[in-house]
C-alpha positions as semicolon CSV with decimal commas, in nm:
position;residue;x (nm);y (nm);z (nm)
1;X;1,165;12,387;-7,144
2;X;1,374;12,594;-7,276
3;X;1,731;12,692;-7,212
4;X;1,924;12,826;-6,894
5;X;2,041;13,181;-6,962
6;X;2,348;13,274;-6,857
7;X;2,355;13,680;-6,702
8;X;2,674;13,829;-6,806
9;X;2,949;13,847;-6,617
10;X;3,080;14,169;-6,643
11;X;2,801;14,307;-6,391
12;X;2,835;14,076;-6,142
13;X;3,230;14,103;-6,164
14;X;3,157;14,471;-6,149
15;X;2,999;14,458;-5,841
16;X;3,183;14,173;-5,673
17;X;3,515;14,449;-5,740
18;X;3,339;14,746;-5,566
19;X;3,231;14,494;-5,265
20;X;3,611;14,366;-5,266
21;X;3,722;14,731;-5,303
22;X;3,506;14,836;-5,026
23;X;3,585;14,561;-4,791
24;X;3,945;14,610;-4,798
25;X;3,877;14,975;-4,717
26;X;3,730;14,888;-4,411
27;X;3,976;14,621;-4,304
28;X;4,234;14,926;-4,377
29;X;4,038;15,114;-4,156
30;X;4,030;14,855;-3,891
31;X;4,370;14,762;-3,892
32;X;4,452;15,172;-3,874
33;X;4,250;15,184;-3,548
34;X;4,372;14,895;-3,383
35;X;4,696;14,988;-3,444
36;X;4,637;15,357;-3,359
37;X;4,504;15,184;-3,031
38;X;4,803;15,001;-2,965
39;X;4,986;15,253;-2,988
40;X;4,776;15,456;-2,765
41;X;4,800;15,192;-2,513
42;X;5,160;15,103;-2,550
43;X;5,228;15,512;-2,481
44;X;5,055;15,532;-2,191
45;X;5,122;15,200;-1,977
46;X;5,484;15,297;-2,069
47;X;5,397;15,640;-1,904
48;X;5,288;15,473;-1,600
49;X;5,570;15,277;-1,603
50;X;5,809;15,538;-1,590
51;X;5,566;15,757;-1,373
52;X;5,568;15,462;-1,170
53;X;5,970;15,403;-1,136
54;X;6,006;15,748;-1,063
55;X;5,783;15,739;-0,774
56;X;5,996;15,404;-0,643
57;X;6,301;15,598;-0,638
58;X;6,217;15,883;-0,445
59;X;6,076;15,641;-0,201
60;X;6,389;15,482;-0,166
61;X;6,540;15,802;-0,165
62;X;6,270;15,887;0,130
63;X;6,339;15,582;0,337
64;X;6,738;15,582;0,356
65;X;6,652;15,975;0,506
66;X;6,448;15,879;0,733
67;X;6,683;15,572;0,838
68;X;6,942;15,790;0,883
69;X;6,748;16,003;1,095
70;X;6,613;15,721;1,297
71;X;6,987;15,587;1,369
72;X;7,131;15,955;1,465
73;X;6,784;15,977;1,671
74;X;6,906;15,647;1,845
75;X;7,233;15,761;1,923
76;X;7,149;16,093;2,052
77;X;6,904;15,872;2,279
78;X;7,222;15,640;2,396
79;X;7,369;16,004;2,496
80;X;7,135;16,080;2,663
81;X;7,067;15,781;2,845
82;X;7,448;15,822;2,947
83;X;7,378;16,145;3,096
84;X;7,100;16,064;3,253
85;X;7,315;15,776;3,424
86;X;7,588;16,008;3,504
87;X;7,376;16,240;3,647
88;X;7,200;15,950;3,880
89;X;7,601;15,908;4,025
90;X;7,640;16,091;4,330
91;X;8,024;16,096;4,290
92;X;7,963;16,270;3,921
93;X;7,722;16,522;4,050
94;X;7,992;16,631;4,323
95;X;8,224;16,684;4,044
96;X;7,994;16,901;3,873
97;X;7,886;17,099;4,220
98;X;8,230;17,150;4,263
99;X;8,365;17,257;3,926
100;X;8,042;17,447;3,836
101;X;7,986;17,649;4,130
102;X;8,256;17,575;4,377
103;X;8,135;17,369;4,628
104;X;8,405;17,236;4,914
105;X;8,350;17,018;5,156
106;X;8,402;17,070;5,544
107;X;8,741;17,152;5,611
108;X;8,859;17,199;5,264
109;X;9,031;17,571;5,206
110;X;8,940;17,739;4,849
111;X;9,146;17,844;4,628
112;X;9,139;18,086;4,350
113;X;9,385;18,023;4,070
114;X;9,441;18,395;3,858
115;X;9,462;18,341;3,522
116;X;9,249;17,991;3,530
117;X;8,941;17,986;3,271
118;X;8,826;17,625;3,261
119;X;8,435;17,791;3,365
């Protein structure tokens, strides 16, 4: 047998560079894209976020209208429930016969006051 022959170095080391060189190319590459990704990402659930807060407040916004509504809606109903209970009092709709339109009752004498405009 005869002796083991070493192959030079300088090829292999040539090639083991460009493999190195190329490798760290693509791990710049990679690292570019996921961060170009997380970026992309970051940008837009931020968006939403914002999008999203917006959106909260004018529904806030919405609701205390629409409260106040309902409560000046409840007490134009409490009016009108007075009225309506007025207006089921005998006594109260003589008042109103008699101011309004100038209903007396037997016996009574009307008068005309000149100068009066309470009608």
């Amino acid at each position: 047998m005869g002796k083991i022959r070493q192959f030079p170095r300088k090829h292999t080391t040539q090639k083991n560079k460009s493999k190195e060189s190329s490798i760290k190319k693509k791990i710049s590459v990679n690292k570019k894209v996921i961060s170009g990704i997380a970026i992309i990402t970051i940008a837009y659930f931020g968006f939403l976020l914002i999008d999203q807060s917006i959106s909260y407040f004018e529904l806030l916004q919405q609701k205390k209208q629409i409260q106040e509504e309902i409560n000046e809606a409840k007490e134009d109903k409490k009016e009108l429930e007075e009225k309506v209970e007025l207006l089921n009092d005998l006594d109260y709709i003589e008042i109103l016969a008699r101011r309004k339109f100038g209903f007396i009752r037997e016996g009574e004498v009307p008068l005309d006051v000149l100068g009066d405009d309470t009608n």
